[in-house]
C-alpha positions in Angstrom: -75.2 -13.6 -26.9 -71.9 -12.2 -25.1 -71.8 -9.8 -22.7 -70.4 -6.3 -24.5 -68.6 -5.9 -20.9 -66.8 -9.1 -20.6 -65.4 -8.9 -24.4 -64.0 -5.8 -24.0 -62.5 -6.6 -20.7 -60.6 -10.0 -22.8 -59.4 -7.3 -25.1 -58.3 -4.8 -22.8 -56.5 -8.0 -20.9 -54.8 -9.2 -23.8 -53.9 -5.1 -25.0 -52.5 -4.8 -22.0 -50.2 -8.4 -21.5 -48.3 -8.2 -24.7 -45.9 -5.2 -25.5 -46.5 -3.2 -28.7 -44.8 -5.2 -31.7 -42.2 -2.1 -32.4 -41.2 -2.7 -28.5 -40.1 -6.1 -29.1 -36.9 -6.7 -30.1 -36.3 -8.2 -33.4 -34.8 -11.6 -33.6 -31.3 -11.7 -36.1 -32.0 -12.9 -39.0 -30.1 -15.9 -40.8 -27.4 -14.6 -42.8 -27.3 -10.6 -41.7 -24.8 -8.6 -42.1 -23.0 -6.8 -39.7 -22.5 -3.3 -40.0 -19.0 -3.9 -40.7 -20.1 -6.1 -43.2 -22.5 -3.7 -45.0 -19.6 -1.5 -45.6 -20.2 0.8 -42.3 -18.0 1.8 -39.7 -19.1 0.8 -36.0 -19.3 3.9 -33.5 -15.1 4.3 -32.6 -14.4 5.0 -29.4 -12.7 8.4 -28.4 -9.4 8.5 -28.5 -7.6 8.8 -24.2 -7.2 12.3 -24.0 -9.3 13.9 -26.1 -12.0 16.3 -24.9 -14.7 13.4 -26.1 -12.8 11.0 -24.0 -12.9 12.9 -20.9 -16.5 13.9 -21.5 -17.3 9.9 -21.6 -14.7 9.3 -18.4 -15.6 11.9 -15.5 -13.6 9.9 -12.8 -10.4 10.5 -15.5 -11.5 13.8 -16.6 -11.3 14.8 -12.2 -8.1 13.2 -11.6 -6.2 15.1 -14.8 -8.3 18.6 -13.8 -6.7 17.9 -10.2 -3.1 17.2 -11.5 -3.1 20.4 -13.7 -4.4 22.5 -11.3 -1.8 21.3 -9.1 1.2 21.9 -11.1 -0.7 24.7 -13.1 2.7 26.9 -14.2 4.2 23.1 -15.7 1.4 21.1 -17.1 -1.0 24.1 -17.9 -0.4 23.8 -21.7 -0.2 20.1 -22.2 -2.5 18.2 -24.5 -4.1 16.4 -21.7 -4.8 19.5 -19.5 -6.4 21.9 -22.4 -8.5 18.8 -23.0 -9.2 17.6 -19.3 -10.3 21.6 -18.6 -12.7 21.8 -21.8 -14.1 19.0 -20.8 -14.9 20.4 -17.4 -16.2 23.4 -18.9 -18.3 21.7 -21.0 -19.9 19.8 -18.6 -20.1 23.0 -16.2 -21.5 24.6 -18.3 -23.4 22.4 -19.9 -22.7 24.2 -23.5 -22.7 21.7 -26.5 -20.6 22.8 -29.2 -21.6 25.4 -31.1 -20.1 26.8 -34.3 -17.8 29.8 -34.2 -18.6 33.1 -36.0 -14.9 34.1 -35.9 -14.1 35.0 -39.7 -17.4 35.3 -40.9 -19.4 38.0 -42.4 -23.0 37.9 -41.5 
């Protein structure tokens, strides 16, 4: 007969060598689809300039904050300075967007 000991120390040895089957990656099948393919639009990029853009591009989202504080009384209402500065504040403040009450009756 096998020692109780030694069997559960092969188990524990072989739980603890392979990764769980949901951490594997699976392999692509022959003849997927890609998501394009399936009629579904990959993630887009944010548009330069926007306030998503900045939020994904600190080093831009500094260098525009620094040119429109700057120049503050010329550039202070350009599209690329309202957006640079909500993006600051956003990451500031760390504030994710939340939906406005203005014109509502609660």
């Amino acid at each position: 007969m096998r020692d109780p000991l030694a069997a559960w120390a092969l188990l524990a040895a072989a739980f603890v060598a392979s990764p769980p089957a949901a951490a594997q990656p699976e392999p692509p099948r022959a003849g997927a689809l890609s998501p394009q393919q399936q009629g579904q639009q990959p993630e887009a990029e944010p548009r330069p300039g926007t306030v998503a853009w900045f939020l994904r591009n600190p080093d831009a989202r500094r260098a525009a904050v620094a040119r429109c504080e700057d120049d503050a009384g010329r550039l202070r209402d350009t599209r690329e300075c309202v957006n640079a500065l909500e993006a600051r504040d956003k990451t500031f403040f760390g504030v994710p967007d939340l939906p406005t009450t203005e014109g509502r009756r609660f």
